[in-house]
VMD Tcl script that draws the C-alpha trace (Angstrom):
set ca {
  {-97.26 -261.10 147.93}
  {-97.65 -264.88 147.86}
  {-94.58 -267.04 149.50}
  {-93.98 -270.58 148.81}
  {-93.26 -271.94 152.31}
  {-91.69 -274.71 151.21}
  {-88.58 -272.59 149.12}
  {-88.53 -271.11 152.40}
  {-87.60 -273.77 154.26}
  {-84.90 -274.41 151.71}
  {-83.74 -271.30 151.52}
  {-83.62 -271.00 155.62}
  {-81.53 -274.34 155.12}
  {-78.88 -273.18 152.57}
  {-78.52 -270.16 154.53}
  {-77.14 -271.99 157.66}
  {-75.13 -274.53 155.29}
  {-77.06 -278.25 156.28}
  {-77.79 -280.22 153.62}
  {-81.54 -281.36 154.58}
  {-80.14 -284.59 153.82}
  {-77.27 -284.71 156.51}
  {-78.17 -284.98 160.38}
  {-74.26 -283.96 161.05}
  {-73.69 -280.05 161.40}
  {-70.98 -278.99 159.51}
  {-67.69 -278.19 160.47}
  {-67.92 -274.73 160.23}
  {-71.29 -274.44 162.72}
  {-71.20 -273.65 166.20}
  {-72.79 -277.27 167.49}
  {-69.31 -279.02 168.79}
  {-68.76 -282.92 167.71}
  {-67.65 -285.05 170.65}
  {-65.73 -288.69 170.62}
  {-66.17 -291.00 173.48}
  {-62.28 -290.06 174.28}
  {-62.94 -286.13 174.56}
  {-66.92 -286.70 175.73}
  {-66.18 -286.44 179.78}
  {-63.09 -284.03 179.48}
  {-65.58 -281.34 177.66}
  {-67.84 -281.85 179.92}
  {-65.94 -280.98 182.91}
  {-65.08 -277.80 180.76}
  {-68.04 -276.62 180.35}
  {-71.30 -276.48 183.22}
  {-73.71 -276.09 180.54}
  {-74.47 -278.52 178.30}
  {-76.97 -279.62 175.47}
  {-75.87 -283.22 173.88}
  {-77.61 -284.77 170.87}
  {-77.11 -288.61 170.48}
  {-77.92 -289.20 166.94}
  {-77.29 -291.93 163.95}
  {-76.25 -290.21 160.68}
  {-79.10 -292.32 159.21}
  {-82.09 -291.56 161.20}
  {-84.48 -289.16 159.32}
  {-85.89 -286.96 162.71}
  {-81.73 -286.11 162.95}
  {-82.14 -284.82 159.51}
  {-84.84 -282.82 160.06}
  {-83.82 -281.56 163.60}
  {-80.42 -280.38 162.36}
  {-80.81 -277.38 160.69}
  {-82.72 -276.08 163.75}
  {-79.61 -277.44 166.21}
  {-77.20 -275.81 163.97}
  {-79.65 -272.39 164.32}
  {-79.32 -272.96 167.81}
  {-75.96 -273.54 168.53}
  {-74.84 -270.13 166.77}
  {-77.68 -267.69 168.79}
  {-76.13 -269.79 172.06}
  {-72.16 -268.96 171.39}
  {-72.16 -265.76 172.87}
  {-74.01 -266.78 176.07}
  {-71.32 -269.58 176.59}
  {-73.71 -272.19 176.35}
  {-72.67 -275.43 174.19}
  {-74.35 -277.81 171.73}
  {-72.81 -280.98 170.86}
  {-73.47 -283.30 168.57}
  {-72.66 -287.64 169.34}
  {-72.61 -289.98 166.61}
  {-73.67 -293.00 168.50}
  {-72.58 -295.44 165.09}
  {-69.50 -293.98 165.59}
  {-69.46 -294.18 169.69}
  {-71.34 -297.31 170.30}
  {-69.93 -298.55 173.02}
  {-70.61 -294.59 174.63}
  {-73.97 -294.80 173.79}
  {-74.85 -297.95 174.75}
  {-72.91 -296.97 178.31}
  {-75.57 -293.95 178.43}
  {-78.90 -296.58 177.92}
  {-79.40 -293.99 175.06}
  {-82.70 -295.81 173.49}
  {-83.71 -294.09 170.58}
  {-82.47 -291.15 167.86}
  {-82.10 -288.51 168.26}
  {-81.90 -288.59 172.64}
  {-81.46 -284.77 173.49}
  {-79.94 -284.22 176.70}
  {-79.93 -281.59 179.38}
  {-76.43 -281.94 181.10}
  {-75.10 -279.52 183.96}
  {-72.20 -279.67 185.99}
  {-70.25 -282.46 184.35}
  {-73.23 -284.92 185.98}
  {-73.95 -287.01 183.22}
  {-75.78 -289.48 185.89}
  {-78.33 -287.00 186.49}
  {-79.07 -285.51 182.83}
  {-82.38 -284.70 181.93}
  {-83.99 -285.51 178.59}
  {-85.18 -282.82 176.58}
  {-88.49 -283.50 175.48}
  {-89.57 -279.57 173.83}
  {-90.43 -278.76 170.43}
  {-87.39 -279.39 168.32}
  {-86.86 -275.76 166.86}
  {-84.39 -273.29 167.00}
  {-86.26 -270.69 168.99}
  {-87.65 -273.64 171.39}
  {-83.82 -274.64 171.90}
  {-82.69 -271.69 172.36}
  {-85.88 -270.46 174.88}
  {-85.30 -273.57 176.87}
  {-81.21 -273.06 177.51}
  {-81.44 -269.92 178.42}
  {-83.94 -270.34 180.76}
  {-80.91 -273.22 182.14}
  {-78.38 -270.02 182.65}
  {-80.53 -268.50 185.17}
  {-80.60 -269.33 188.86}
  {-83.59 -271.71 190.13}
  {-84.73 -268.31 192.03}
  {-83.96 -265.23 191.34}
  {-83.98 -262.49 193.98}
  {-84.65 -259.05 193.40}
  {-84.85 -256.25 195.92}
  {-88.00 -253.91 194.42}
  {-91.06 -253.84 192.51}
  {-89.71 -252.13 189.30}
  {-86.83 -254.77 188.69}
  {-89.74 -257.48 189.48}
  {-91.83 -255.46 187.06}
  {-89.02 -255.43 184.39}
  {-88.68 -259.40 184.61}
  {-91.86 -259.93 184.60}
  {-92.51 -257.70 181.48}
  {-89.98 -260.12 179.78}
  {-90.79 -263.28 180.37}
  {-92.90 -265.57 178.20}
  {-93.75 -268.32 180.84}
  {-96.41 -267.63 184.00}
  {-93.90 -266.32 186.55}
  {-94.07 -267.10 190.06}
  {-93.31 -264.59 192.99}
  {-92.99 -265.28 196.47}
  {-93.47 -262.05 198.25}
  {-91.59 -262.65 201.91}
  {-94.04 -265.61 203.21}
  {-93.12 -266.36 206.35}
  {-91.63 -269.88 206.93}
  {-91.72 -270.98 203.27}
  {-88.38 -270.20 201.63}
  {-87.09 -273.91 201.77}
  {-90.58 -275.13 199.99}
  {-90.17 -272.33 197.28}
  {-86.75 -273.28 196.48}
  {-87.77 -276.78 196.60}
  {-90.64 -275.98 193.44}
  {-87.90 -273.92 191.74}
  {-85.39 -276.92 191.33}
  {-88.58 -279.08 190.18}
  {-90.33 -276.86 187.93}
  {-87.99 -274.27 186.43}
  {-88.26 -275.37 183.18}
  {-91.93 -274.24 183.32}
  {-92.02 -271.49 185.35}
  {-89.92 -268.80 186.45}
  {-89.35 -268.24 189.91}
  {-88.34 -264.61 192.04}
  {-87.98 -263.59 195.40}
  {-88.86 -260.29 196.77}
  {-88.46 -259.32 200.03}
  {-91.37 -257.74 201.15}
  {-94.41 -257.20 203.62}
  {-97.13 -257.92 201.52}
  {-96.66 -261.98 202.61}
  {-98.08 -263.50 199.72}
  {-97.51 -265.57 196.58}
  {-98.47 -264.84 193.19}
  {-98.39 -266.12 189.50}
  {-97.83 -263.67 186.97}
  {-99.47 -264.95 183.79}
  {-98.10 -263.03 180.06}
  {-101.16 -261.66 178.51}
  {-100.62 -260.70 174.97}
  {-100.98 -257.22 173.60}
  {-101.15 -255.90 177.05}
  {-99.34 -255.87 180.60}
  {-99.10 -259.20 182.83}
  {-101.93 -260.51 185.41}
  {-101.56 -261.10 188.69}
  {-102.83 -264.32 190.23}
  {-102.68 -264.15 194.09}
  {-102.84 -267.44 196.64}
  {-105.86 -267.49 198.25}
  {-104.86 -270.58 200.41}
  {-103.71 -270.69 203.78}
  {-99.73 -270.20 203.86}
  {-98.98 -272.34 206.99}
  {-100.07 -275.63 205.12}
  {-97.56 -274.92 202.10}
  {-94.32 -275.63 203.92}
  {-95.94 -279.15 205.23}
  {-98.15 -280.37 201.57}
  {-96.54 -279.32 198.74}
  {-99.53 -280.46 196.58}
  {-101.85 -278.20 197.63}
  {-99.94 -274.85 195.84}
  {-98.58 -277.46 193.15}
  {-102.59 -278.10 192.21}
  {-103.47 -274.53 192.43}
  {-100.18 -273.78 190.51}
  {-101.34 -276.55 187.46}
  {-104.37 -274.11 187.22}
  {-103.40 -271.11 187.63}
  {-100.93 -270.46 185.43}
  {-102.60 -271.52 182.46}
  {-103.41 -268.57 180.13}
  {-106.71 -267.28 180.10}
  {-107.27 -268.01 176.49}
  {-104.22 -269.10 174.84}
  {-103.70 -271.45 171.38}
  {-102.78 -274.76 172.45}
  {-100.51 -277.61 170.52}
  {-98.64 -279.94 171.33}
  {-96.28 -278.41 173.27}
  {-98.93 -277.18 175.98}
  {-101.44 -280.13 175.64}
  {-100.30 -281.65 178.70}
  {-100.00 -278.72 181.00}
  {-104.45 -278.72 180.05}
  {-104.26 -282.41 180.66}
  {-102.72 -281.91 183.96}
  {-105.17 -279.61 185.29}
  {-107.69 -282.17 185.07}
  {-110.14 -279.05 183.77}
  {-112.61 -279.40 181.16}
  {-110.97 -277.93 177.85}
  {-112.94 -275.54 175.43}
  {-111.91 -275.46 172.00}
  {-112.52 -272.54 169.47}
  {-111.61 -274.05 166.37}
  {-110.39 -271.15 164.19}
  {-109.83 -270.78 160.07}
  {-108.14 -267.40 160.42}
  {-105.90 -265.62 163.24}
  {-108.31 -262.61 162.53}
  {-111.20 -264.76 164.41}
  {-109.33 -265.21 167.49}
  {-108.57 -261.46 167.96}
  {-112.56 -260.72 167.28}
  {-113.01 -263.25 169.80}
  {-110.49 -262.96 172.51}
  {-112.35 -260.46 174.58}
  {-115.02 -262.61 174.52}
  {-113.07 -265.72 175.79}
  {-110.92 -263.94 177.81}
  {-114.04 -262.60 180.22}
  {-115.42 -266.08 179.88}
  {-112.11 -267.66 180.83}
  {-112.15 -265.13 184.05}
  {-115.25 -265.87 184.94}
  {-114.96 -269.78 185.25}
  {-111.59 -269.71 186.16}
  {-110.61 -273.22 188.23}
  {-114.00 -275.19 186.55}
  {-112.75 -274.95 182.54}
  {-110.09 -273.83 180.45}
  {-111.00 -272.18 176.78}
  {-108.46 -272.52 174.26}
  {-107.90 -271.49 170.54}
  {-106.92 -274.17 167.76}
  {-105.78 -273.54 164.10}
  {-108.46 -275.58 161.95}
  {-105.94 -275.71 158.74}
  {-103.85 -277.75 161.31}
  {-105.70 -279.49 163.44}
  {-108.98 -279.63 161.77}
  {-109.42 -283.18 162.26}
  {-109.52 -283.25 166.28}
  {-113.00 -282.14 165.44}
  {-113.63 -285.39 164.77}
  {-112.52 -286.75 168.26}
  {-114.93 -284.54 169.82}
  {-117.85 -286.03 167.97}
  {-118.32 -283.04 165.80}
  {-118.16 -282.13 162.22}
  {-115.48 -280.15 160.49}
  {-117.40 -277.10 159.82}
  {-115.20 -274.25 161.01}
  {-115.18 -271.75 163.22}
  {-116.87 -274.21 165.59}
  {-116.84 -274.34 169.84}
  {-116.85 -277.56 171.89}
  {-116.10 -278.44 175.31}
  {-113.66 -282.37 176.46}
  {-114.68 -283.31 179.81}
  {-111.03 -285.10 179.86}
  {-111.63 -286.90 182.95}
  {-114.88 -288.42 181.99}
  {-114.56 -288.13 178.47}
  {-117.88 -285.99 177.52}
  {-118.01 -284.11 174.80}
  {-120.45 -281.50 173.77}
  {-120.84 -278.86 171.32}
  {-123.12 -276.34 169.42}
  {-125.81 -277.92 166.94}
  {-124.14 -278.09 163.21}
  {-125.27 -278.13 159.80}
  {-126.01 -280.67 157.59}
  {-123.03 -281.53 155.13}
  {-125.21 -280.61 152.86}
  {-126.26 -277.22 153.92}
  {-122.84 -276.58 154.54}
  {-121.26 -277.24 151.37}
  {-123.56 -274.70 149.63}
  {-122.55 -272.64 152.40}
  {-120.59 -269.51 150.45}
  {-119.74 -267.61 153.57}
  {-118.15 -268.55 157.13}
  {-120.08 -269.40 159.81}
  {-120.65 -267.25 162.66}
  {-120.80 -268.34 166.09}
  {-122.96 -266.70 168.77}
  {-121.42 -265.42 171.77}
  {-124.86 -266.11 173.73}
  {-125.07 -269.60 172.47}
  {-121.26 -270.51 173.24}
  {-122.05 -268.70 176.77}
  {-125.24 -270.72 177.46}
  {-123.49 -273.89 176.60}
  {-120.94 -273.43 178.91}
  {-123.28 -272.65 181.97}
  {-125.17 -276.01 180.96}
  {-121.95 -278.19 180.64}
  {-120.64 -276.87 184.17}
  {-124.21 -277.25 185.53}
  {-124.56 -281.00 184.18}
  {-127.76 -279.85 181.93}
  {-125.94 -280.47 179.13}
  {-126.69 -283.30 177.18}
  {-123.17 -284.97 175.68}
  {-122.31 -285.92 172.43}
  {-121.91 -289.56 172.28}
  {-120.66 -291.65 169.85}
  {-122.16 -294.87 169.22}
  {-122.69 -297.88 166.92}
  {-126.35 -299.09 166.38}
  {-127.74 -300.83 169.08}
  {-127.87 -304.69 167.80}
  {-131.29 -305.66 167.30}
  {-129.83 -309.23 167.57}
  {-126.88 -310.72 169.62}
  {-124.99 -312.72 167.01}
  {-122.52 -315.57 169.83}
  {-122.48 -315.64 173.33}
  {-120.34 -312.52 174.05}
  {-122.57 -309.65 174.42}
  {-122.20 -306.82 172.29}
  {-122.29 -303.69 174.05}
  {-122.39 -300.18 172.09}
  {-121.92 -296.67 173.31}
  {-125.43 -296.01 173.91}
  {-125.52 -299.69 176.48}
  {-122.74 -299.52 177.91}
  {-123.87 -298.14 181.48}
  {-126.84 -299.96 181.53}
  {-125.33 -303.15 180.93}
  {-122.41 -302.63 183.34}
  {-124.70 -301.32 186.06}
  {-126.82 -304.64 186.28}
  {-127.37 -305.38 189.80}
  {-127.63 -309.33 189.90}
  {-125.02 -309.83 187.21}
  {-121.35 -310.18 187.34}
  {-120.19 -308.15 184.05}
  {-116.95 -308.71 182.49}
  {-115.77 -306.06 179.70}
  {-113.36 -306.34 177.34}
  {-112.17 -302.55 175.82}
  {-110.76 -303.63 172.27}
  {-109.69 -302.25 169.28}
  {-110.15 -303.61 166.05}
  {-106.40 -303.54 164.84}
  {-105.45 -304.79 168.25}
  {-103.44 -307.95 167.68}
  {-103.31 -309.15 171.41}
  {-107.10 -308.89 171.39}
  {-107.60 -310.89 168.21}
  {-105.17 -313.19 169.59}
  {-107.60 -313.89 172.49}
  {-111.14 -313.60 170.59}
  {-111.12 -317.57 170.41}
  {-110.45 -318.22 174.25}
  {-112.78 -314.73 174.84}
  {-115.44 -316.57 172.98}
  {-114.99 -320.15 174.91}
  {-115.40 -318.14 178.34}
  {-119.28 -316.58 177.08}
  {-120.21 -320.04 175.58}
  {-119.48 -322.26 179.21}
  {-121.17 -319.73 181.21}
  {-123.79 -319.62 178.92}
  {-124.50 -323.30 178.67}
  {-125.95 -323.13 182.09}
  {-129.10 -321.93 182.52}
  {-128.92 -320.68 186.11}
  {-125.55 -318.99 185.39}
  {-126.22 -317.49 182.41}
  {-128.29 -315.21 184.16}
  {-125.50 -314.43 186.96}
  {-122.36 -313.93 184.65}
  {-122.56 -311.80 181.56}
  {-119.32 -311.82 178.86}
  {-119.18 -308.80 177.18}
  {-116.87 -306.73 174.71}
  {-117.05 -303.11 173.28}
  {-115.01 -301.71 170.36}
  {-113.58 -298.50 172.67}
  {-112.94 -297.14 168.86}
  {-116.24 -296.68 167.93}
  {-117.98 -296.04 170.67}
  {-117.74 -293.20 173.50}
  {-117.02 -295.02 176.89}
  {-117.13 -292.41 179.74}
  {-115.66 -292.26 182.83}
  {-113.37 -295.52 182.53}
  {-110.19 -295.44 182.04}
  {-109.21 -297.35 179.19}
  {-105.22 -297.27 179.23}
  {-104.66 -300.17 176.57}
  {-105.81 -302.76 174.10}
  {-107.23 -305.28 175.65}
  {-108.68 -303.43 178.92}
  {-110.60 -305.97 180.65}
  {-112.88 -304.73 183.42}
  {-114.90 -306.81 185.58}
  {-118.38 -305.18 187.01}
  {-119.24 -307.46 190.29}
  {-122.97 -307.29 190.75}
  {-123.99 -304.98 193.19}
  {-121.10 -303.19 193.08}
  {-120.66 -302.38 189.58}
  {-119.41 -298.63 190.39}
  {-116.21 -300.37 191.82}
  {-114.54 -302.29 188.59}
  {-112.12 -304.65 189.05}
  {-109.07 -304.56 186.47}
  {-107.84 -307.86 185.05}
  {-104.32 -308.20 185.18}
  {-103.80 -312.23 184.92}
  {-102.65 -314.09 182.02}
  {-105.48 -314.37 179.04}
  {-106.10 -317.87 179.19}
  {-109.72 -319.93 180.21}
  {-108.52 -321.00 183.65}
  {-107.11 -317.83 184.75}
  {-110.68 -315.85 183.57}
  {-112.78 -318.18 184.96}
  {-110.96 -318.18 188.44}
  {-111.01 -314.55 188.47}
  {-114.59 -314.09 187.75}
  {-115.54 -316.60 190.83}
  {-112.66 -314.61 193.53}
  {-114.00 -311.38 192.50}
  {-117.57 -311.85 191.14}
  {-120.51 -311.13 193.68}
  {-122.05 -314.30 192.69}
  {-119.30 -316.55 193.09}
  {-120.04 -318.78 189.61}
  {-117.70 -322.14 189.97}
  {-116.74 -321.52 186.02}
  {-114.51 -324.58 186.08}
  {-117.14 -326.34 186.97}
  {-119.06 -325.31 184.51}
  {-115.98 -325.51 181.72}
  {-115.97 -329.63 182.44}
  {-119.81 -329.86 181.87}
  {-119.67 -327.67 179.00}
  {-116.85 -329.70 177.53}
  {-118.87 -333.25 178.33}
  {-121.83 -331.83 176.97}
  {-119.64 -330.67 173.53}
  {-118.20 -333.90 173.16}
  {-121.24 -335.68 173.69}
  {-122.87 -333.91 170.92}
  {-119.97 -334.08 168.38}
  {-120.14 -338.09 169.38}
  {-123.70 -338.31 169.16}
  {-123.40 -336.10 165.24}
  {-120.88 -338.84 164.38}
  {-122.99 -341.44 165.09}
  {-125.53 -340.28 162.83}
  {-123.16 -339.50 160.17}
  {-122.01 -343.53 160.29}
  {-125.61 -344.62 160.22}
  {-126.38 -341.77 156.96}
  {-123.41 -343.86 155.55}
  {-124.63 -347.68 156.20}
  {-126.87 -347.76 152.55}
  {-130.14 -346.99 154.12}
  {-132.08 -344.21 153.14}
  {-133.85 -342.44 156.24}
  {-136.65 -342.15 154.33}
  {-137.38 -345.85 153.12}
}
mol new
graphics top color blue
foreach p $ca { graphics top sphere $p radius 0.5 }
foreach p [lrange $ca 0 end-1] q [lrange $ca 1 end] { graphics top cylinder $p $q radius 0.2 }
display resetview
């Protein structure tokens, strides 16, 4: 039988009595609606508290309140509240609380509105209610056996972290409880074993066991050291990733496989598969699944096609990207069956990418046969080269085409490439270059905004400096000569070029008065 997901979503909606129209629950729901006069007396009432700060107007309310309202009810019985703050109603409240945008979730215990934290998870019921609950338990929870660790463990949907009696680290443990126990859950067990593990949910079968291989003694003194190990190790094996999760991947600084899926039915003929792969390189690459229907398009980002199922590998950190050989959009739209992907192929390709055999997928605009003004175009397929010039001094500018600060600076941008390049000695020294970071793959630089403007001193182009001064002539030319190897006087150079320019346009006058006097050239 065929559902309409849409009359679903309505019908959920009627069912809990929100208009899909209104971002205020209604009276009858379980959320609680707070006035600046009752807002600090409730909270000393009650330790546990979610508060939404939200304008009756703003469309994400609307669409968040049916889930709040969802919420609130499933969170009665566990005495945990949900309120609700009309901040057009309670300006002066909300305005007391820097509250910057709608709707601001907050996580509030204790009364301590000072210290709230914003809640920044998926905005659903189940995500709501997952999240407070985890809030009712103690940072660390002590248990006193192996079966009531196993029966916690067996329960829990987050990687689960277990400090076995390690001598001399209690104080650091609870320390990464109170930071991280919205991601993990944390137990003590007394015990002789003297070890820490991470417990990782597997589905369709029993938890895995991670164990610290590191040396225990340095954990109490560098809390980094289990905190990286911890960033790694308690992703899943092979798990679907979305938005939720995408920066837990991000954070482990791994290289992230994607197997870009049509149906659910393809991951479960593949999980085995990825799963023993995922073992195998665990701590060098994370493999992921991602639902094509919805995220088809990130294909695109990785410099493939969407032809689905498909496998590719993001080196995040240097921004490769490689992936099997594709059809033709041709072949592929007479294609009447799904592809199949081969296991040895996807296997091979990951011992070449981790081996640096691989060859990446770049994306890049045509090499110019001809440079069209004085600022150098560099594409994808140039850009190391041209950076990497030993005798030259490069400056990059990173743009986008939409950018409006970087049109707003083409003219001046252009000005700086025309004095240097009005010298003939310099020319050769200083090179003024741009790339459109849009449409072209720029690896390992890290471009964190429109303009990024790099400057590659000759000689020691692998050490970029970033430009950070105002975007004017005299502030670019002064930093090219401070932190160029060649030291090019560019003001210098700006007062010739501008005596040289107004010589010219004085010299085309001229000639424009005599073409005017009656006499023909000619005669």
């Amino acid at each position: 039988m065929l559902f309409n997901k849409g009359l679903l979503a309505l019908a959920a909606t009627a069912a809990l009595g929100v208009s899909a129209q209104d971002a205020v629950a209604p009276a009858d729901s379980a959320v609680v609606k707070l006035e600046q006069d009752n807002f600090q007396d409730f909270l000393k009432e009650n330790s546990l508290v979610m508060a939404e700060f939200f304008a009756p107007w703003c469309g994400h309310c609307k669409k968040l309140a049916p889930e709040y309202v969802k919420a609130a009810e499933e969170l009665k019985s566990k005495n945990v509240s949900l309120v609700q703050i009309d901040c057009d109603d309670n300006r002066d409240l909300c305005m007391q609380l820097q509250i910057p945008g709608f709707p601001s979730i907050k996580l509030i215990k204790d009364g301590d509105i000072a210290h709230a934290k914003d809640y920044n998870g998926a905005r659903t019921a189940e995500a709501i209610v997952k999240f407070m609950i985890k809030q009712t338990q103690p940072a660390v929870q002590v248990v006193e056996d192996k079966a009531a660790l196993d029966a916690l463990v067996a329960n829990s949907t987050v990687p689960v972290v277990v400090d076995f009696g390690v001598n001399d680290f209690n104080a650091t443990f609870y320390q990464f409880a109170h930071a991280l126990s919205d991601d993990y859950v944390f137990i003590s067990l007394p015990s002789k074993e003297n070890k820490i593990s991470v417990f990782l949910p597997v589905e369709g079968s029993s938890a895995e066991e991670i164990v610290f291989k590191g040396d225990h003694k340095t954990l109490a003194k560098d809390r980094s050291v289990f905190e990286e190990w911890l960033k790694v190790e308690s992703l899943p094996f092979f798990g679907e990733i979305n938005g939720e999760v995408f920066n837990a991947y991000l954070e482990s600084g791994l290289p992230l496989a994607y197997f870009f899926f049509n149906e659910p039915s393809e991951v479960e003929e593949n999980r085995k598969f990825f799963t023993d792969l995922a073992k195998k390189y665990r701590g060098k690459m994370a493999f992921v699944s991602l639902d094509a229907k919805q995220f088809g398009r990130h294909a695109e980002n990785l410099n493939m096609k969407q032809q689905f199922p498909l496998f590719a590998i993001h080196n995040m950190t240097s921004n490769q990207k490689f992936g099997l050989p594709q059809m033709a959009e041709e072949e592929f739209a007479k294609l009447n069956k799904a592809i199949k992907l081969k296991t040895k192929d996807i296997t091979k390709l990951v011992e070449n990418v981790l081996s640096g055999k691989a060859e990446a997928i770049v994306k890049s605009e045509e090499v110019p046969s001809v440079q069209e003004s004085n600022v150098f175009k560099i594409v994808g397929k140039t850009h190391d080269k041209i950076v990497a010039d030993p005798k030259k001094d490069v400056l990059v500018k990173y743009y986008a085409p939409w950018c409006g600060h970087c049109k707003k600076m083409a003219p001046t941008y252009e000005e700086l490439a025309d004095t240097y390049a009005s010298d003939s000695s310099s020319k050769d020294k200083v090179v003024i270059a741009e790339v459109d970071a849009t449409a072209n793959d720029i690896f390992n630089v890290e471009i964190a905004g429109y303009p990024t403007i790099l400057l590659y001193p000759a000689g020691k182009n692998a050490e970029p400096v970033v430009y950070e001064g105002d975007r004017s002539l005299d502030s670019f030319l002064t930093f090219i000569k401070e932190n160029g190897a060649n030291g090019i006087d560019g003001s210098s150079l700006h007062k010739k070029f501008l005596e040289t320019k107004k010589a010219a346009e004085q010299a085309e006058i001229e000639d424009d008065n005599e073409d005017e006097d009656g006499f023909d050239d000619e005669l």
